[in-house]
DOKOLPA-404598 format. One line per field, with one value per residue: residue in three letters; chain; x negated, z, y of N, C-alpha, C in turn. Coordinates in Angstrom, 3 decimals. Layout:
BEGIN
res (Ala, ...)
chain (A, ...)
n.x (X, ...)
n.z (Z, ...)
n.y (Y, ...)
ca.x (X, ...)
ca.z (Z, ...)
ca.y (Y, ...)
c.x (X, ...)
c.z (Z, ...)
c.y (Y, ...)
END
This chain:
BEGIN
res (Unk, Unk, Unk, Unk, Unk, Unk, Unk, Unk, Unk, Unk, Unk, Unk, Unk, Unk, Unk, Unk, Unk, Unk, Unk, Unk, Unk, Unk, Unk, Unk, Unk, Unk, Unk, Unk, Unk, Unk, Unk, Unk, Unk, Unk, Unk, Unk, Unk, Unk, Unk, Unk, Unk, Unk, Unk, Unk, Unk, Unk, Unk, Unk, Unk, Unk, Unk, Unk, Unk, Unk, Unk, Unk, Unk, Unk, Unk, Unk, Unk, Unk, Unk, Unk, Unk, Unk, Unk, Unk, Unk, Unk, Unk, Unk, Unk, Unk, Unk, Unk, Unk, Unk, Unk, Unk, Unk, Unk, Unk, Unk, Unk, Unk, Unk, Unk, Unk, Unk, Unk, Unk, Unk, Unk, Unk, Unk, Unk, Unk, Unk, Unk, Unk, Unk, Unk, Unk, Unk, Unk, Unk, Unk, Unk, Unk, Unk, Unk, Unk, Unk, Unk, Unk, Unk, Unk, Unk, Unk, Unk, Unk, Unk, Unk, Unk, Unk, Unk, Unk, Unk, Unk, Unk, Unk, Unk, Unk, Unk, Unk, Unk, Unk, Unk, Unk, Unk, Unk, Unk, Unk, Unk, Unk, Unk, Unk, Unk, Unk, Unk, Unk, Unk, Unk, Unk, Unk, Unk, Unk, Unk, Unk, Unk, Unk, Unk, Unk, Unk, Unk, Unk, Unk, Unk, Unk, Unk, Unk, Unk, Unk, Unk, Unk, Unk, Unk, Unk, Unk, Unk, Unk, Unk, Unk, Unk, Unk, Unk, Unk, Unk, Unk, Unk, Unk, Unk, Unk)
chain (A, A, A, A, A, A, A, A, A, A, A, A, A, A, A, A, A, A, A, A, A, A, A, A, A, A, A, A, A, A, A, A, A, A, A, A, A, A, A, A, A, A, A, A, A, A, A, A, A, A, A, A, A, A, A, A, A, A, A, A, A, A, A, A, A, A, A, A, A, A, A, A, A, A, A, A, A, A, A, A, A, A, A, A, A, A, A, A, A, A, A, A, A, A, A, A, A, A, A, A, A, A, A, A, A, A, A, A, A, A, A, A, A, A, A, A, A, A, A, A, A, A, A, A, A, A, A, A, A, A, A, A, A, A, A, A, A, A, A, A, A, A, A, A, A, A, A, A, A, A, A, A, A, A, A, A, A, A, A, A, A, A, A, A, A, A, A, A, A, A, A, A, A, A, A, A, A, A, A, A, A, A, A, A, A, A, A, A, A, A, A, A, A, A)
n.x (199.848, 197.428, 196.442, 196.068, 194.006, 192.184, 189.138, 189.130, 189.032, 189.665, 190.062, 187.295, 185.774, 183.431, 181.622, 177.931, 177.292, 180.256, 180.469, 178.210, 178.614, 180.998, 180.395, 178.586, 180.747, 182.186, 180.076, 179.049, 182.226, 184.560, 187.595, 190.319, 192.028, 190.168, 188.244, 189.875, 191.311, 188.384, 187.182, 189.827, 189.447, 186.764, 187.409, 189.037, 188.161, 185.672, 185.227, 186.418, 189.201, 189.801, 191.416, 192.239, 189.220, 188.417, 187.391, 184.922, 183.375, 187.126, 187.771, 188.727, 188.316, 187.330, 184.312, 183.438, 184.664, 183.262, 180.856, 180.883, 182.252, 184.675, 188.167, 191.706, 194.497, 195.410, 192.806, 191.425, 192.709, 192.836, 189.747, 190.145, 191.187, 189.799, 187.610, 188.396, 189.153, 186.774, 185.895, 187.621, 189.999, 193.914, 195.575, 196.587, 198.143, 200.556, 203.824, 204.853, 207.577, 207.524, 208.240, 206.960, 206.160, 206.727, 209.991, 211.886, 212.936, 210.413, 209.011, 206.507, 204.609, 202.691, 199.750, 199.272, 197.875, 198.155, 197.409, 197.025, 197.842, 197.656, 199.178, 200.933, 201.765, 202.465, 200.983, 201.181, 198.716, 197.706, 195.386, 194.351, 193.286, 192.978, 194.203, 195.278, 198.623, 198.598, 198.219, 197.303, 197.183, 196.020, 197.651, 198.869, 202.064, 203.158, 203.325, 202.117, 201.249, 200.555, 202.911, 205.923, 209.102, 211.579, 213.715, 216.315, 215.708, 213.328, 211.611, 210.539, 208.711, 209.724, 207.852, 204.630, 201.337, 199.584, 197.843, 196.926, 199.717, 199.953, 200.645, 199.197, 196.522, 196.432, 196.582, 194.485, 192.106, 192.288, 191.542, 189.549, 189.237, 189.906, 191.412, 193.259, 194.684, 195.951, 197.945, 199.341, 200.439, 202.231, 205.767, 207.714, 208.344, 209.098, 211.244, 210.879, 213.335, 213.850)
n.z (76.539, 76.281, 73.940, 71.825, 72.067, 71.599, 69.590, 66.099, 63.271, 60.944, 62.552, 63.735, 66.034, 67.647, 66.130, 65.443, 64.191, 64.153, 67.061, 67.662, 65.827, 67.364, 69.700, 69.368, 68.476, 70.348, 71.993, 75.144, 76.120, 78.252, 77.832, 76.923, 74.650, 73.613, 72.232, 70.345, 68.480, 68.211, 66.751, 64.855, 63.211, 62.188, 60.323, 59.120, 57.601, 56.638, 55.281, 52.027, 50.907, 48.593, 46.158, 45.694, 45.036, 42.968, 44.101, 44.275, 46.422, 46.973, 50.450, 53.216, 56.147, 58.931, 59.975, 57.176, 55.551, 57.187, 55.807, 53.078, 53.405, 52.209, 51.337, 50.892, 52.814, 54.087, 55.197, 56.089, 58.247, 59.985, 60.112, 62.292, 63.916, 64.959, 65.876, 67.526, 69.616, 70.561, 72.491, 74.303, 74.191, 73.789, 70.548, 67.183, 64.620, 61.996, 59.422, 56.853, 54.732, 51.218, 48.715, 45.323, 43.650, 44.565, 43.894, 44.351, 43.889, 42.813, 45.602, 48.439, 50.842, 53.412, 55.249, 59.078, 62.142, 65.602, 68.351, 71.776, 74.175, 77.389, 78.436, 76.711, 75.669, 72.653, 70.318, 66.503, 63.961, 60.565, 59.015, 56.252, 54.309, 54.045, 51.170, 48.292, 49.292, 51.370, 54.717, 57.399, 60.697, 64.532, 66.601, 69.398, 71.776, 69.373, 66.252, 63.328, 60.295, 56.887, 54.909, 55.069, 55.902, 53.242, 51.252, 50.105, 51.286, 51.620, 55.215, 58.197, 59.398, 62.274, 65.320, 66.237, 64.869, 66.307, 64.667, 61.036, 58.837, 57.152, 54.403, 53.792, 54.297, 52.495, 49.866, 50.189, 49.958, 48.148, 45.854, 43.597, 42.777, 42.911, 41.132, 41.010, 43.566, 43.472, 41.634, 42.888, 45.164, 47.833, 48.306, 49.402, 52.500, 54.053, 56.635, 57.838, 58.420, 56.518)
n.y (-67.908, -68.252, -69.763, -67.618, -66.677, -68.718, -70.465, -71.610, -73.288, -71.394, -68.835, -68.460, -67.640, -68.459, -68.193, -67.224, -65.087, -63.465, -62.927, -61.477, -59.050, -58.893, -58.061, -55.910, -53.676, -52.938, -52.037, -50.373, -50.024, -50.494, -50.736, -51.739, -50.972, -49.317, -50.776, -52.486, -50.591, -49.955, -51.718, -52.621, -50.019, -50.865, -53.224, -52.237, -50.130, -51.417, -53.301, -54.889, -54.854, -57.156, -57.398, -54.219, -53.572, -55.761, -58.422, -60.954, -63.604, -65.409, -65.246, -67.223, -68.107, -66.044, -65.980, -66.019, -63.817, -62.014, -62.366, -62.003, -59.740, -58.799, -59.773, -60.446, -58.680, -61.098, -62.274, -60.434, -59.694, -61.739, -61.774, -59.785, -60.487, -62.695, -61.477, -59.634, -62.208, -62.734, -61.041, -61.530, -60.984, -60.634, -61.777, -62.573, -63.558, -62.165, -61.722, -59.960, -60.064, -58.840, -56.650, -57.550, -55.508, -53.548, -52.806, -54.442, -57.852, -59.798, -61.270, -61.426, -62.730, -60.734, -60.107, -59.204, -58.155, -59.200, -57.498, -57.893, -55.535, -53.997, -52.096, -51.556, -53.798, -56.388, -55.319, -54.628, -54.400, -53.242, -53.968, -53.852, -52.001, -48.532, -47.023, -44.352, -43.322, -45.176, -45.621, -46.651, -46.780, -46.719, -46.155, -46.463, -45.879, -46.107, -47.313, -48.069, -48.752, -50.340, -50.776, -50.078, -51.373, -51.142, -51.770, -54.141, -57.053, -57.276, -57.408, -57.768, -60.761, -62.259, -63.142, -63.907, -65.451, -67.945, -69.033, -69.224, -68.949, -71.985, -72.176, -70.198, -70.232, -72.449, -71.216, -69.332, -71.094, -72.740, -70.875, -69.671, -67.744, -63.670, -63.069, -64.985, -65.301, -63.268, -63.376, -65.856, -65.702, -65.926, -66.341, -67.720, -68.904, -72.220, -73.297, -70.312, -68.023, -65.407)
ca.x (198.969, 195.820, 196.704, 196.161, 192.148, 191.712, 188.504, 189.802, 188.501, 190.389, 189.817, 186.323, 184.773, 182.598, 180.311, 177.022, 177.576, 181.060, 180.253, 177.178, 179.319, 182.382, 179.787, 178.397, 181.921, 182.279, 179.349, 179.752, 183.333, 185.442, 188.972, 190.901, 192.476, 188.970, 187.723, 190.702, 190.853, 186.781, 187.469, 190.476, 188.758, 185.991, 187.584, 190.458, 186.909, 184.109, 185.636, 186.598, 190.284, 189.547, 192.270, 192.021, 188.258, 188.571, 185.974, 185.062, 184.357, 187.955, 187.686, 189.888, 187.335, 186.695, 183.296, 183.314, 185.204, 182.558, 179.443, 181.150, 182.023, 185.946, 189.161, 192.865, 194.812, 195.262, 191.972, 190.448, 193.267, 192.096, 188.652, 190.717, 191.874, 188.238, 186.722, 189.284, 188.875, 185.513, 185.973, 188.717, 191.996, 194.707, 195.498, 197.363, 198.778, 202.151, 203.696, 206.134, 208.262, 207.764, 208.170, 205.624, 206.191, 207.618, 211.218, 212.628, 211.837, 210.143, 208.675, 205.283, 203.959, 201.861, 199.384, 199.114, 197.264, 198.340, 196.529, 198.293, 197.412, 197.957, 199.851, 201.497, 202.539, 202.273, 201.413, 200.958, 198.309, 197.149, 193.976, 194.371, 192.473, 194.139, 194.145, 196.249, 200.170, 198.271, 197.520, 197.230, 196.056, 195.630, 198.388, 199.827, 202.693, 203.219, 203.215, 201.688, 201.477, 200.877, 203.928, 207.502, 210.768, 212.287, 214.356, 216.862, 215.433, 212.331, 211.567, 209.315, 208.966, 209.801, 206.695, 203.113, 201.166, 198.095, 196.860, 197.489, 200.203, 199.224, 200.894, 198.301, 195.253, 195.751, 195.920, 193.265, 190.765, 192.193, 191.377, 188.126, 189.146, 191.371, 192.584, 194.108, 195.386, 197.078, 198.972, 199.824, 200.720, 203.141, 206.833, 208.651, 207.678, 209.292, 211.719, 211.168, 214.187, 213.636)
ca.z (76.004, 76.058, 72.414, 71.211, 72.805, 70.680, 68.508, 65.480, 61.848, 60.237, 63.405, 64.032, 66.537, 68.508, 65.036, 66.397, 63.401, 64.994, 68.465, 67.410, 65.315, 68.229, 71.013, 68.287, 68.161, 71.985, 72.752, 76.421, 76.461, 78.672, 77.754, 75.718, 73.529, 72.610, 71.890, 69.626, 67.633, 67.262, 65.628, 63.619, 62.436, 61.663, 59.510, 57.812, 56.433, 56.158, 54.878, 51.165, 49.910, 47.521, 45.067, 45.486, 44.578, 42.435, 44.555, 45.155, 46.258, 47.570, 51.780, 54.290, 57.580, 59.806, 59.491, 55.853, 55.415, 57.750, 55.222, 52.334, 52.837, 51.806, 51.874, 51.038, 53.813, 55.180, 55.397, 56.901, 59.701, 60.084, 60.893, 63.350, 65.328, 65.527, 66.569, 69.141, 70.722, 71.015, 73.229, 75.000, 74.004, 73.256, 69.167, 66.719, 63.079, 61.510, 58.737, 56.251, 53.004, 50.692, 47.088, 45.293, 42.638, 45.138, 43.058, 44.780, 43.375, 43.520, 47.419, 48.415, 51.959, 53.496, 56.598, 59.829, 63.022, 66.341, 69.676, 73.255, 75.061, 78.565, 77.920, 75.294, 75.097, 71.147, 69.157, 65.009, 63.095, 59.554, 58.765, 54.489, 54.293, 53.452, 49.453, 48.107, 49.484, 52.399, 55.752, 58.885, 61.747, 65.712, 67.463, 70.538, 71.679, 67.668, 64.973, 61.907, 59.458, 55.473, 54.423, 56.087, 55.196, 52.682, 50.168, 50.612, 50.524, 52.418, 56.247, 59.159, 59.677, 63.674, 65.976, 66.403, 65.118, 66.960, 63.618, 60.205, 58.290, 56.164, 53.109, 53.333, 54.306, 51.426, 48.836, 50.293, 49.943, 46.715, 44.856, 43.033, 41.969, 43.580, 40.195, 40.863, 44.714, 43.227, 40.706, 43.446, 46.551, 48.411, 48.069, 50.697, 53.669, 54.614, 58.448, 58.559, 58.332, 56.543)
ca.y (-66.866, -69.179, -69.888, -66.312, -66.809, -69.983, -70.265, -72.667, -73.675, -70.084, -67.801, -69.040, -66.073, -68.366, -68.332, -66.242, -63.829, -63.223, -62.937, -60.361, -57.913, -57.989, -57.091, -54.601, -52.886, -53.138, -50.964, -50.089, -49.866, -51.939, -50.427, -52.826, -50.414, -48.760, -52.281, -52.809, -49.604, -49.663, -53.563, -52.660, -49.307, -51.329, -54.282, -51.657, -49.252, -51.521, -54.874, -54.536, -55.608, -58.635, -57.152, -53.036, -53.568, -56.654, -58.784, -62.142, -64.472, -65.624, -65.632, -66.847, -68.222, -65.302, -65.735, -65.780, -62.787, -61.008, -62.414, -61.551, -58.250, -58.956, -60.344, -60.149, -58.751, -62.823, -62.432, -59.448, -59.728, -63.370, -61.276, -58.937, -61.347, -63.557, -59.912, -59.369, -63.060, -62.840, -60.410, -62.021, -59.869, -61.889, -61.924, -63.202, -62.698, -61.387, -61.289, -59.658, -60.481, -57.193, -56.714, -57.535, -54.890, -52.092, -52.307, -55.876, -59.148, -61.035, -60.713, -61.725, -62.409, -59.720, -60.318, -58.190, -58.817, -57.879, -57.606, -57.694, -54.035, -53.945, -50.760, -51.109, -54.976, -56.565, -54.242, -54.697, -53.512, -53.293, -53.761, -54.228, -51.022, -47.553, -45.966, -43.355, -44.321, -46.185, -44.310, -47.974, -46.227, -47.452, -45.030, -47.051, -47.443, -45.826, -48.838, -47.369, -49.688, -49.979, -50.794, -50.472, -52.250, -49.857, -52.038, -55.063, -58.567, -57.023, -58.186, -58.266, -61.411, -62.553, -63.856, -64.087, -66.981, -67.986, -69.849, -68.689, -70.123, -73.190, -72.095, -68.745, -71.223, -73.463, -70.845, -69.147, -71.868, -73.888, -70.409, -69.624, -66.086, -62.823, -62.738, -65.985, -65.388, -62.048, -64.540, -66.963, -64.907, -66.522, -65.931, -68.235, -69.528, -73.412, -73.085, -69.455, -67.591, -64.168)
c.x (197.586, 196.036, 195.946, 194.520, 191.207, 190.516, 189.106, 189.365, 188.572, 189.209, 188.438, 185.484, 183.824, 181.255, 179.304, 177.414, 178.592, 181.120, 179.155, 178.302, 180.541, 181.632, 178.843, 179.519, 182.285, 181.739, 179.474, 181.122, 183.983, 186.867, 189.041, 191.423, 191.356, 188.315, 188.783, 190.790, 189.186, 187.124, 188.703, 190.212, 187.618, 186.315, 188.219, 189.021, 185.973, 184.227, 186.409, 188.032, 189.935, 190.557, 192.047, 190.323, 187.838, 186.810, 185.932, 183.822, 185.514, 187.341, 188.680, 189.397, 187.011, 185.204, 182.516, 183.402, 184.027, 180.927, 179.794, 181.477, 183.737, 186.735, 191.046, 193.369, 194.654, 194.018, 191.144, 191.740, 193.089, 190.823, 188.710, 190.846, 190.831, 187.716, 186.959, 188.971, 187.801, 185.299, 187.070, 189.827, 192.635, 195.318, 195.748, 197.705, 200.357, 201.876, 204.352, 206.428, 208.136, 207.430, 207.354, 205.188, 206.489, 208.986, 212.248, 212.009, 210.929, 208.556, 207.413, 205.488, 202.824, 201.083, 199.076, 197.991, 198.135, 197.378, 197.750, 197.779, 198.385, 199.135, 201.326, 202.351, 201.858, 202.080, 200.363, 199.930, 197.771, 196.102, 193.329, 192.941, 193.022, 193.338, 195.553, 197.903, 200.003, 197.543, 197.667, 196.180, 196.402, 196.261, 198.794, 200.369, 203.095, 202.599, 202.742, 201.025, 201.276, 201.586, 204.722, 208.237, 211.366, 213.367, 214.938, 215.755, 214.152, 212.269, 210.650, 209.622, 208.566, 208.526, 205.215, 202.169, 199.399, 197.073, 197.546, 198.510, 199.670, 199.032, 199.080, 196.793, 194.954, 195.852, 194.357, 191.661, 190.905, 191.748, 190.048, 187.917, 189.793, 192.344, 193.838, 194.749, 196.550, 198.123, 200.084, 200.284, 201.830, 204.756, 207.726, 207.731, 208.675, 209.635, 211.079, 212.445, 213.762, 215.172)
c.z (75.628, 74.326, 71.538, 71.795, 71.524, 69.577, 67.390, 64.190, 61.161, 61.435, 64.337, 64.920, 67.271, 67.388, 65.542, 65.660, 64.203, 66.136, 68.622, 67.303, 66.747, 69.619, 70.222, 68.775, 69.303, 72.144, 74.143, 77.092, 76.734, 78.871, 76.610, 74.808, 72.981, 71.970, 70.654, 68.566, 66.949, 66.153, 64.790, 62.651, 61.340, 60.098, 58.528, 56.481, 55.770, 55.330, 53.456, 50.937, 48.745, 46.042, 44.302, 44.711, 43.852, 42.405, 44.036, 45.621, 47.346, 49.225, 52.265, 55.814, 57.675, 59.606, 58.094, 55.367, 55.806, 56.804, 54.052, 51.935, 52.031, 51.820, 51.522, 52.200, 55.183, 55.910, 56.575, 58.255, 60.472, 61.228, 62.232, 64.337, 66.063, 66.225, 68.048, 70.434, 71.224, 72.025, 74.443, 75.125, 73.202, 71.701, 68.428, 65.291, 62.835, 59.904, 58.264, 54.928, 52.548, 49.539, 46.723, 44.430, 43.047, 44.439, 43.369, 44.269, 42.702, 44.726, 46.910, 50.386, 52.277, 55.171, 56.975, 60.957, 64.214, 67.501, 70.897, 74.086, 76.081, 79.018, 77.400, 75.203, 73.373, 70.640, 67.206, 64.654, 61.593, 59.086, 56.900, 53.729, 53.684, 51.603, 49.456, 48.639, 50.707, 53.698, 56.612, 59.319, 63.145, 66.423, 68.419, 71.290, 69.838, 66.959, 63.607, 60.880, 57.750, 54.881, 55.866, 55.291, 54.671, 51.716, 50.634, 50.380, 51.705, 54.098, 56.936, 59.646, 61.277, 64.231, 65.451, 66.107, 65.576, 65.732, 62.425, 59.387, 57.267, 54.805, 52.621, 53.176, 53.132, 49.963, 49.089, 49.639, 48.406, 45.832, 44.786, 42.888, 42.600, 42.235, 40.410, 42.056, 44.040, 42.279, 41.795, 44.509, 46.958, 48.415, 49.015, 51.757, 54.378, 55.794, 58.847, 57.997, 57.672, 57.183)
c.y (-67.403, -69.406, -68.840, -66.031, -67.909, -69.820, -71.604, -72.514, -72.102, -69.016, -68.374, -67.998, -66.642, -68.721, -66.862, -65.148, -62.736, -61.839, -61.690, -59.265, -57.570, -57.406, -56.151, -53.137, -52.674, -51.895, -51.411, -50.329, -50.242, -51.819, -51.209, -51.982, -50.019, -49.695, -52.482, -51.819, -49.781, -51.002, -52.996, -51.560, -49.621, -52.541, -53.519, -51.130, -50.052, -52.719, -54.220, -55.344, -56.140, -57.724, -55.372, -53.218, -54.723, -57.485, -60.215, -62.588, -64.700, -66.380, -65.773, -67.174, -66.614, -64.985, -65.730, -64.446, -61.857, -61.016, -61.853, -60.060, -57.782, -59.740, -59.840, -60.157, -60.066, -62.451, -61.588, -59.162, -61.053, -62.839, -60.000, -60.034, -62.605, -62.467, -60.073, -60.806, -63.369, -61.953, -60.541, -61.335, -60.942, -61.659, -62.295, -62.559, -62.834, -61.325, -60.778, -60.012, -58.829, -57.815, -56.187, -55.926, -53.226, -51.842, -53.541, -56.942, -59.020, -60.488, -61.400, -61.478, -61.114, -60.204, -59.085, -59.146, -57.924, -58.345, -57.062, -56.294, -54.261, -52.631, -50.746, -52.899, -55.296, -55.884, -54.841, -53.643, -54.103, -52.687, -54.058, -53.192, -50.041, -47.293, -45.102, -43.961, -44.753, -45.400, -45.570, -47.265, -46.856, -46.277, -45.355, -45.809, -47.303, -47.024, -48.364, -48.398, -49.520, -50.264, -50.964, -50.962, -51.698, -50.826, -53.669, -56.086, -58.510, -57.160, -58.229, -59.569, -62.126, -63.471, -63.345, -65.290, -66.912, -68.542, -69.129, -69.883, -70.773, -72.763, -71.124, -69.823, -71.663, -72.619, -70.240, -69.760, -72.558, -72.544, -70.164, -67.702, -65.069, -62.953, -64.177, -66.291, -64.696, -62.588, -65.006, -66.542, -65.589, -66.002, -66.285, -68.787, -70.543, -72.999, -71.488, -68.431, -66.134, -63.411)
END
């Protein structure tokens, strides 16, 4: 579980910025679920989707994401899961295969984050940020989510990773533009089984 604590290049929370904003979102409150809700309330509303609001510039560091002000999903669950370890809840990202188009091919990765509740065990959330179609809310042990698995081919994909995967990293950073993530979005993912 020490893994899922880890500060690391991506999930950077012991940056002061960080470490401010997650004892910001804290307040008082030393229940781990209210700590977790206030942080994923906070990243879903206040953090801008890179694509829905056609931002940039392209973030994928934690503490980038939080100067900028946005982020494709990767991203602003990237800044869920720096929040959360700064506060010492254990944390991690997810992801799923979904079509990109909503009609089957061709898929696209999608990032989640989850946090460990004492309660509740793993639980998934999405922090992309809701629009019309899109309702991710903080229901434990309830999974509410912005997309579900509705159509073949589509997939949650199994585990928790304490780091983000590479593939997501290195578009992240090689792009200049969203217009040019939303091109490039990832389609397979190398040894994982959908």
């Amino acid at each position: 579980m020490e893994k899922y604590l880890k500060s690391t290049e991506v999930i950077d929370w012991k940056h002061p910025a960080i470490l401010d904003k997650a004892k910001g979102l804290a307040g008082d409150d030393k229940k781990t679920g209210a700590i977790v809700k206030n942080c994923f309330e906070w990243v879903r509303d206040e953090i801008k989707h890179s694509y829905d609001f056609s931002l940039n510039p392209v973030t994928c560091k934690s503490s980038d994401v939080l100067k900028h002000g946005t982020g494709f999903c990767f991203s602003k669950s990237h800044l869920l899961v720096a929040l959360l370890r700064a506060q010492s809840i254990h944390a991690g990202l997810c992801y799923q295969k979904l079509s990109r188009d909503d009609n089957g091919p061709p898929y696209t990765l999608h990032g989640l984050a989850a946090a460990f509740l004492p309660e509740t065990g793993w639980y998934r959330m999405d922090p992309r940020g809701n629009r019309k179609g899109i309702n991710a809310q903080f229901l434990p042990p309830i999974e509410q989510i912005a997309f579900n698995i509705r159509l073949d081919g589509e997939a949650d994909i199994p585990g928790i990773w304490s780091d983000p995967l590479p593939i997501v990293v290195d578009l992240l950073n090689s792009s200049k533009t969203y217009k040019h993530v939303w091109e490039k979005l990832p389609q397979t993912v190398k040894n994982i089984n959908f």
